[in-house]
Steps between C-alpha positions, in 0.01 A plus 500: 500500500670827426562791779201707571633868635383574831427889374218389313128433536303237253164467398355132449547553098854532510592869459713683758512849607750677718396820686813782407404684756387844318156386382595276240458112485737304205326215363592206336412096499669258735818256392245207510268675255781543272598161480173358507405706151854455328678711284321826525450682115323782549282722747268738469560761790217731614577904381662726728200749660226170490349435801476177645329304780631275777389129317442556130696443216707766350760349291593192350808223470487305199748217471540186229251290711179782605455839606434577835298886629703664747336619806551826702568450824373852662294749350655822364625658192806379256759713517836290353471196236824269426540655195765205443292212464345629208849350302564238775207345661756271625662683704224394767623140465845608559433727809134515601583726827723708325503589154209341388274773735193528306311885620494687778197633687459840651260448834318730693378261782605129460556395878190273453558364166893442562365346863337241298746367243768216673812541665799287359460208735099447463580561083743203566274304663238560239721363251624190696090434529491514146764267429324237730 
């Protein structure tokens, strides 16, 4: 199972966000999703200035075996998209807490919605379940 960073909080679909501390949340999808959909082709990111909410889809990860909607974690407006992964959508198999960041999230109150995605050691557990 690969290392899950204690910084980060999870949601039960596999994407990650990590609080930066000045209102804005970076999102992306967990190691395990990665592997689980392959080499990663293309994604559709939401557009800077969109609004999203905490639980629907705004973007997508397309890889040689399905695509797969990308779900925001808090509520709040895009302010930053990985540009990057336009060209190299596989950048988030190579480093998906790193480089392969997918949008980030400017939030005006997300104690609540941050309070219910996982910690790293229930996201683990979740994942151990699923391999059982």
């Amino acid at each position: 199972m690969s290392e899950i960073p204690g910084d980060l909080k999870f949601m039960k679909s596999h994407e990650w966000a990590r609080v930066e501390g000045d209102g804005k949340v970076t999102v992306g999808i967990s190691d395990h999703a990665q592997g689980l959909l392959g080499d990663l082709v293309y994604v559709d990111l939401p557009d800077v200035g969109d609004s999203v909410q905490a639980g629907n889809a705004c973007a997508v990860v397309e890889s040689v075996k399905a695509a797969s909607d990308v779900y925001a974690p808090v509520s709040g407006t895009i302010v930053a998209i990985n540009e990057a992964l336009n060209d190299k959508p596989e950048t988030i198999n190579e480093d998906a807490y790193g480089e392969g960041w997918l949008f980030v999230i400017e939030v005006e109150d997300a104690e609540d919605e941050l309070a219910e995605l996982l910690e790293p050691d229930d996201y683990a557990e979740l994942l151990e379940d699923d391999e059982s």
